[in-house]
ChimeraX commands (.cxc) that place a marker at each C-alpha (Angstrom):
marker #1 position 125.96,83.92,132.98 radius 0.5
marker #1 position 125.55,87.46,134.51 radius 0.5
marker #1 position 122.68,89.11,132.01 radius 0.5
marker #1 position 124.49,92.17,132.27 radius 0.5
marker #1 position 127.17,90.56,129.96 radius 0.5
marker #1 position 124.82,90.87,127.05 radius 0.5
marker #1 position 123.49,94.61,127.82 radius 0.5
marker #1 position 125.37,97.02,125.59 radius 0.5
marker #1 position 126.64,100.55,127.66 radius 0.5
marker #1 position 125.14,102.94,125.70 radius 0.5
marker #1 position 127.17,105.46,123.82 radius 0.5
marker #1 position 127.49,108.68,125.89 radius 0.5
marker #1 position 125.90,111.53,125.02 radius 0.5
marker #1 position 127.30,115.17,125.35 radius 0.5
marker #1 position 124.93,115.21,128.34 radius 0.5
marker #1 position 127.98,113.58,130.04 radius 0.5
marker #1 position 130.66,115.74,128.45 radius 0.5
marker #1 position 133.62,114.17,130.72 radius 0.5
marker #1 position 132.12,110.29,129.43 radius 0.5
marker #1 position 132.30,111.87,125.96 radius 0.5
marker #1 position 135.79,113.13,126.61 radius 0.5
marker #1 position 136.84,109.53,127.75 radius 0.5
marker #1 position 134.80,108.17,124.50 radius 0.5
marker #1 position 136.68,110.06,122.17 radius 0.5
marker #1 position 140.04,108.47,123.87 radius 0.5
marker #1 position 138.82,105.01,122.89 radius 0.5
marker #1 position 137.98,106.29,119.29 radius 0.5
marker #1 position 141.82,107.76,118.93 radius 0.5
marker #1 position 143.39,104.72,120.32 radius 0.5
marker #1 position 141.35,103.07,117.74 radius 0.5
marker #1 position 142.68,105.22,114.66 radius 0.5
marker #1 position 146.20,104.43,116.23 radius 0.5
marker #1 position 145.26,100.78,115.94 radius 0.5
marker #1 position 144.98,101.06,112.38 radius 0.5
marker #1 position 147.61,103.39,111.68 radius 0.5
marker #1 position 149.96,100.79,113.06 radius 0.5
marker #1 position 148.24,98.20,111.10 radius 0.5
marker #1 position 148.52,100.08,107.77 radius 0.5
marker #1 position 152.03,100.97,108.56 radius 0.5
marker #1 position 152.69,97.15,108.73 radius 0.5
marker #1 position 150.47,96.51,105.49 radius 0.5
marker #1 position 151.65,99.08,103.14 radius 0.5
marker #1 position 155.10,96.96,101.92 radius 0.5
marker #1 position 153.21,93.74,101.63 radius 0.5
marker #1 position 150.33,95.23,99.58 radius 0.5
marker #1 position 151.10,98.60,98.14 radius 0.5
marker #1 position 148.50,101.51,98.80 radius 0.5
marker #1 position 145.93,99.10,97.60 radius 0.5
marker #1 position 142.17,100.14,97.47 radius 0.5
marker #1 position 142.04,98.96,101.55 radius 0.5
marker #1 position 144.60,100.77,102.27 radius 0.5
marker #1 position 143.87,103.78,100.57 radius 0.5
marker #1 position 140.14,103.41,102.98 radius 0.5
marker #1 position 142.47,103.59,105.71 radius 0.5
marker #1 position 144.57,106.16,105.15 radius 0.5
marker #1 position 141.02,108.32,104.59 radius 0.5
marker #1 position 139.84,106.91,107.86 radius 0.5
marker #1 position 142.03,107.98,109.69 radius 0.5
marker #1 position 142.39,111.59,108.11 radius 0.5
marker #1 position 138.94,112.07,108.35 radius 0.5
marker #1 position 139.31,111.43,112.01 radius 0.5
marker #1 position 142.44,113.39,112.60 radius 0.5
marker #1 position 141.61,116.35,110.69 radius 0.5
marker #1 position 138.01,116.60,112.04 radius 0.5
marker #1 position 137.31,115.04,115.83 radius 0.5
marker #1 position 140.80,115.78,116.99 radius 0.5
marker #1 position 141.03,119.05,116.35 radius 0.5
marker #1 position 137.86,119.42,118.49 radius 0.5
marker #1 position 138.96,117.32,120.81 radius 0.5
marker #1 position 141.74,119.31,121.86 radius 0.5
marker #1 position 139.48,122.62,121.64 radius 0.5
marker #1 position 137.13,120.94,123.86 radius 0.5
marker #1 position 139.81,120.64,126.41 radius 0.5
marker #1 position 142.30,123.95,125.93 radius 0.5
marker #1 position 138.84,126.61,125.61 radius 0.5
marker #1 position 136.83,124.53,127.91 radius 0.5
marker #1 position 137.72,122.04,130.38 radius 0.5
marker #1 position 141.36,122.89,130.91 radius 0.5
marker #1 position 140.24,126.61,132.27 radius 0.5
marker #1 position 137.66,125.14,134.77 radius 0.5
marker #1 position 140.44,123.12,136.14 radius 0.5
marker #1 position 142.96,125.43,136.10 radius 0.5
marker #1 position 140.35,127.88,137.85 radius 0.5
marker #1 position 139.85,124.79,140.76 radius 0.5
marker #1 position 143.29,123.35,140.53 radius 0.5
marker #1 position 144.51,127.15,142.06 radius 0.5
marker #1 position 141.58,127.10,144.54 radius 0.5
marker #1 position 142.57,123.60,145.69 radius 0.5
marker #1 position 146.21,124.02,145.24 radius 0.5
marker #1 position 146.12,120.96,143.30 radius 0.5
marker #1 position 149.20,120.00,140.91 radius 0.5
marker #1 position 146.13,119.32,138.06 radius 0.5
marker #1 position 147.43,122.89,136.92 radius 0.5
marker #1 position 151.27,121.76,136.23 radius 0.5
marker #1 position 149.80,118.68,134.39 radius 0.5
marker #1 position 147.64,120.61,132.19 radius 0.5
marker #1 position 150.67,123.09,131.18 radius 0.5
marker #1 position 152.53,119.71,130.12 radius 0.5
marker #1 position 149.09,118.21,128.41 radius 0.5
marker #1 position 148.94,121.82,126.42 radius 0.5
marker #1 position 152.92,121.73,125.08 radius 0.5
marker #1 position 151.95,117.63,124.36 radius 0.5
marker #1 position 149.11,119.03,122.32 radius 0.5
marker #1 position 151.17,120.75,119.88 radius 0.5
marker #1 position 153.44,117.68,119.88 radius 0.5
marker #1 position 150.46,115.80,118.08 radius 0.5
marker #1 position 149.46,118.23,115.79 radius 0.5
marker #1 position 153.20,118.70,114.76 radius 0.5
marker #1 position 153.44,114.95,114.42 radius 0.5
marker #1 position 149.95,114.55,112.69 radius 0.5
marker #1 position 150.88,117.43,109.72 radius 0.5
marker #1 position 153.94,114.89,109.21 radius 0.5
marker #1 position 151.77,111.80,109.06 radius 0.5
marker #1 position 149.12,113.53,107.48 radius 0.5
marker #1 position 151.02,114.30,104.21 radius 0.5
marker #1 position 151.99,110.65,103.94 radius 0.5
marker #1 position 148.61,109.64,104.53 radius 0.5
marker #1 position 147.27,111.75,101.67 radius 0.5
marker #1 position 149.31,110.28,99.21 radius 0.5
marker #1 position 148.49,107.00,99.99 radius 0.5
marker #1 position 144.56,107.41,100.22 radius 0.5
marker #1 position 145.63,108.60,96.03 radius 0.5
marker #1 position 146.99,105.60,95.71 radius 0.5
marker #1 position 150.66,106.57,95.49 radius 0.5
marker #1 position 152.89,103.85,96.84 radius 0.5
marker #1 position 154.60,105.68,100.02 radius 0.5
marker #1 position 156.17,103.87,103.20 radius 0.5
marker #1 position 154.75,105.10,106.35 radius 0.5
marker #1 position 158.12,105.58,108.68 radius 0.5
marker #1 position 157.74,103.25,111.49 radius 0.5
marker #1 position 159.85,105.17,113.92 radius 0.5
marker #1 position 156.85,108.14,112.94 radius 0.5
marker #1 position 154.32,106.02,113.51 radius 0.5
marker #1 position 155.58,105.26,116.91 radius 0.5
marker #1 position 155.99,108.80,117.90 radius 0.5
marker #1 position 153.00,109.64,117.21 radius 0.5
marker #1 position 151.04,106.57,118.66 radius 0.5
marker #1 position 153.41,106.43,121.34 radius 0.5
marker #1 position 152.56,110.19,122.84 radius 0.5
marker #1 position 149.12,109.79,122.01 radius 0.5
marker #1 position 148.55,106.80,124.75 radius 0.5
marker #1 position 150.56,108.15,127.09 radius 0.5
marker #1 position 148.97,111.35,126.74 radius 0.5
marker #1 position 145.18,109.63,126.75 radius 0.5
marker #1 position 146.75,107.89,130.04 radius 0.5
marker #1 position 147.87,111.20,131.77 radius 0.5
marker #1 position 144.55,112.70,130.94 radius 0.5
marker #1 position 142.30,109.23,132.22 radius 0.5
marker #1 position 144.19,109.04,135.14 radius 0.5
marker #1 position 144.60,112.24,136.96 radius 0.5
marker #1 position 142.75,115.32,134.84 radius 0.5
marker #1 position 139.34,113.45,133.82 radius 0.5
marker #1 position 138.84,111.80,137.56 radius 0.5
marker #1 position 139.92,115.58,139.05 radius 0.5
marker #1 position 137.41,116.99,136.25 radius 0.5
marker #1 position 134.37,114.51,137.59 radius 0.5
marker #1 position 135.09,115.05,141.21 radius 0.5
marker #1 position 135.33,119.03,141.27 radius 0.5
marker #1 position 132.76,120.19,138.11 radius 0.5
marker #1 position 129.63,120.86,139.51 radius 0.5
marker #1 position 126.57,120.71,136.94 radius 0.5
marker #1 position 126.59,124.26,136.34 radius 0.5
marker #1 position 130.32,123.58,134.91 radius 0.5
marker #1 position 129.70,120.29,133.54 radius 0.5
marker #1 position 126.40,122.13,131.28 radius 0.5
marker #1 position 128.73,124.78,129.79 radius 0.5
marker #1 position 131.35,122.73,128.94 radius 0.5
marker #1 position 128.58,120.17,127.34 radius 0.5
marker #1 position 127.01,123.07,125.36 radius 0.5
marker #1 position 130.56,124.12,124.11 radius 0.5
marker #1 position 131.37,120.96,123.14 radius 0.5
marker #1 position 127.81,121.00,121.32 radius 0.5
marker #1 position 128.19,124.07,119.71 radius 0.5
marker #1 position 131.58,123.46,118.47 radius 0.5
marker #1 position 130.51,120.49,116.36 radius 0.5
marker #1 position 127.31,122.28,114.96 radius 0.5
marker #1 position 129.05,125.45,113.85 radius 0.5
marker #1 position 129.13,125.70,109.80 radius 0.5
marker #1 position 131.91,127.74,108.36 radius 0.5
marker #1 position 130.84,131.31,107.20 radius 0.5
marker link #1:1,2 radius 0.2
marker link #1:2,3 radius 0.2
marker link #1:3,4 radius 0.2
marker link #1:4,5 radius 0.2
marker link #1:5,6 radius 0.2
marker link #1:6,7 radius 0.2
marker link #1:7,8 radius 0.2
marker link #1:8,9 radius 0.2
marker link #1:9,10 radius 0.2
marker link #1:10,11 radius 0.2
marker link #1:11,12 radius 0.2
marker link #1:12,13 radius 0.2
marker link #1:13,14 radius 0.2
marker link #1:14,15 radius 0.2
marker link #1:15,16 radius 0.2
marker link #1:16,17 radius 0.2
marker link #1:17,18 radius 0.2
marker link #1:18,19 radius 0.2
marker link #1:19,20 radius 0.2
marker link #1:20,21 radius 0.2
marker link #1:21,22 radius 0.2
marker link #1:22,23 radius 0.2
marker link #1:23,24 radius 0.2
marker link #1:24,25 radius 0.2
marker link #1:25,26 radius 0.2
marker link #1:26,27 radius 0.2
marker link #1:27,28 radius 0.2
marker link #1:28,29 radius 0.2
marker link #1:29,30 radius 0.2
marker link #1:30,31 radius 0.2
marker link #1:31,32 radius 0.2
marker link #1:32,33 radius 0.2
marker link #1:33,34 radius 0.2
marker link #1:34,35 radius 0.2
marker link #1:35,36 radius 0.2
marker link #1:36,37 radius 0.2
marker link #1:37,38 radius 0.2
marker link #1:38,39 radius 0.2
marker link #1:39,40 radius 0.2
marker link #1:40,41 radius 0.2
marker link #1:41,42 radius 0.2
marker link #1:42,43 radius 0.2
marker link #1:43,44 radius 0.2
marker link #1:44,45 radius 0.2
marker link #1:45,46 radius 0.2
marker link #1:46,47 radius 0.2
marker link #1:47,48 radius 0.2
marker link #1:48,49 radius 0.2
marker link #1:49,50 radius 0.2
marker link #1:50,51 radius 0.2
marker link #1:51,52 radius 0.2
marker link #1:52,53 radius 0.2
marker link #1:53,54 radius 0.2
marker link #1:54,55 radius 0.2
marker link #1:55,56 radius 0.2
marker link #1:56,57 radius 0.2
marker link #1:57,58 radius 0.2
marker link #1:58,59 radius 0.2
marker link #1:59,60 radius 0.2
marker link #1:60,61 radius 0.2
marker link #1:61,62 radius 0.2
marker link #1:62,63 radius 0.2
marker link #1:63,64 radius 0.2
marker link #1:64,65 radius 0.2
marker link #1:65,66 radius 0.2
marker link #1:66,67 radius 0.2
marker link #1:67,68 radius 0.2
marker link #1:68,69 radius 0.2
marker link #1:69,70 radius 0.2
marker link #1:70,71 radius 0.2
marker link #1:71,72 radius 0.2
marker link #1:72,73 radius 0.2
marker link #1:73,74 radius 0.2
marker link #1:74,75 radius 0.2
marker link #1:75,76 radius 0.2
marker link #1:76,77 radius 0.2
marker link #1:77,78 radius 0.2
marker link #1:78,79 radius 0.2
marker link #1:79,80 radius 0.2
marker link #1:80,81 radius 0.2
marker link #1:81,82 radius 0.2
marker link #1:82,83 radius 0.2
marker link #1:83,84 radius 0.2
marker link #1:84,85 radius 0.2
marker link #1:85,86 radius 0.2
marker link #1:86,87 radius 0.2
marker link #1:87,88 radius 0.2
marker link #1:88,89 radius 0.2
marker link #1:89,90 radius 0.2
marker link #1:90,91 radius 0.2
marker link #1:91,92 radius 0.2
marker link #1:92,93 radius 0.2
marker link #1:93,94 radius 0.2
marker link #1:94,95 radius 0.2
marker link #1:95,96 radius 0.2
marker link #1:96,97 radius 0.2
marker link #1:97,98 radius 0.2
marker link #1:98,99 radius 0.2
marker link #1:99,100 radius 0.2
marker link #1:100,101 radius 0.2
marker link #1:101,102 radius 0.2
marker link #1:102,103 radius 0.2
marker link #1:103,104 radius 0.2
marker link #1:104,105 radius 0.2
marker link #1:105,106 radius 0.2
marker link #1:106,107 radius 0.2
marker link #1:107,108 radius 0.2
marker link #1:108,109 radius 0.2
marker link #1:109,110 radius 0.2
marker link #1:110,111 radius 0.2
marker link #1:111,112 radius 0.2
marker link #1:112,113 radius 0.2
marker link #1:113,114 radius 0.2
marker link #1:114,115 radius 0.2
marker link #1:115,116 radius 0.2
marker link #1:116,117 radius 0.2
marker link #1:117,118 radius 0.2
marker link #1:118,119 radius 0.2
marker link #1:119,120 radius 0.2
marker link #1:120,121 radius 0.2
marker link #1:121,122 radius 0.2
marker link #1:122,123 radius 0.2
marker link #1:123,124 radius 0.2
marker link #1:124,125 radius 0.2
marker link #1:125,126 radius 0.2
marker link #1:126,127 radius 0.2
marker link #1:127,128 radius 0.2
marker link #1:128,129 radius 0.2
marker link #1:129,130 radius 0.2
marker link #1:130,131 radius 0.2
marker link #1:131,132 radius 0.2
marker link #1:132,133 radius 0.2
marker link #1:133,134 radius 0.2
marker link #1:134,135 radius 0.2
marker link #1:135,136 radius 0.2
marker link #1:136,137 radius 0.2
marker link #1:137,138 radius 0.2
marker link #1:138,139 radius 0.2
marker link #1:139,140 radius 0.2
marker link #1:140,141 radius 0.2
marker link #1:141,142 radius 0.2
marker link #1:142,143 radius 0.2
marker link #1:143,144 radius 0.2
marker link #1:144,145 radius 0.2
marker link #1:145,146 radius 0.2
marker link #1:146,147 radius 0.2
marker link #1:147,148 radius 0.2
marker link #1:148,149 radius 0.2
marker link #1:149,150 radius 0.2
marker link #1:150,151 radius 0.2
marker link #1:151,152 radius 0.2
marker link #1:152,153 radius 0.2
marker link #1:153,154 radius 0.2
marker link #1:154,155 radius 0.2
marker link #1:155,156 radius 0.2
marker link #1:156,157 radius 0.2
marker link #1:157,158 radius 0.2
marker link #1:158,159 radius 0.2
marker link #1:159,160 radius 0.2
marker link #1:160,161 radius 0.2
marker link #1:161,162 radius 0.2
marker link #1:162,163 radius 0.2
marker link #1:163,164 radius 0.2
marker link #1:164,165 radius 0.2
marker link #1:165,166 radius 0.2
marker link #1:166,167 radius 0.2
marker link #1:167,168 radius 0.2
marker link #1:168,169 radius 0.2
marker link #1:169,170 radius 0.2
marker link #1:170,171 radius 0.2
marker link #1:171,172 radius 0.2
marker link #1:172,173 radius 0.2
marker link #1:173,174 radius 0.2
marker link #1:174,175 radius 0.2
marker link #1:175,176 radius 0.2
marker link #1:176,177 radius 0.2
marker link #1:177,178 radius 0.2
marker link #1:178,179 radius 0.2
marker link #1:179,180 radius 0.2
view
């Protein structure tokens, strides 16, 4: 047995913004886990007490990290890229104009869920559409894929430190701001 098998990777910090970035993919894809399991478990058991955990799960995570998600990307990463994309003449900039219109896709689609969602975290009895469910879960990995596969690699290979600081701080300061 390799002992590295039983080391644990440490969570990243925001001293790796780009690692965070990638962490916070593996936390939505886990929300979308459980919205697809609580869209299979509402018409056996009803919003039930478990269910009615999820549904505040995954609102707390939609309404909350993902929003900041996406800021952390369209008033921080995406104009560093855009900014080397043009001095590199690298297509990162058309994939970031589709990433931005996907964006509003998900919020679009989340608002939808979202009201469903809050009904059944009140306990109301309320089908979550499978076809919706889909949608949403559906443009969500293919999004996370688009973004893993081309715009984070293209983000760790032309950010120097200078970059990779501000874009840390933002992402920092944007979870430690408190509402006037």
């Amino acid at each position: 047995m390799k002992s590295d098998r039983l080391l644990v990777k440490p969570a990243p910090s925001f001293d790796e913004p780009v690692e965070m970035l990638k962490a916070c993919h593996e936390r939505i894809a886990a929300q979308c886990v459980t919205l697809g399991k609580l869209e299979a478990y509402l018409p056996l058991h009803g919003a039930d007490t478990q269910a009615q955990q999820a549904a505040r799960n995954i609102m707390r995570y939609f309404d909350v990290a993902g929003p900041h998600h996406h800021a952390d990307e369209e008033q921080d990463l995406f104009p560093m890229l855009i900014e080397a994309g043009r001095r590199l003449d690298s297509p990162v900039t058309e994939r970031i104009a589709t990433l931005l219109g996907e964006h509003r896709f998900l919020e679009a689609a989340w608002v939808r869920l979202r009201a469903v969602l809050a009904d059944i975290a009140q306990g109301k009895a309320r089908p979550l559409e499978r076809v919706s469910v889909d949608d949403f879960v559906g443009a969500y990995r293919s999004h996370m894929a688009v973004e893993e596969s081309h715009i984070l690699p293209f983000a760790e290979a032309c950010l120097d430190q200078q970059q990779l600081d501000r874009l840390s701080a933002a992402m920092v300061a944007r979870r430690t701001h408190t509402p006037q």
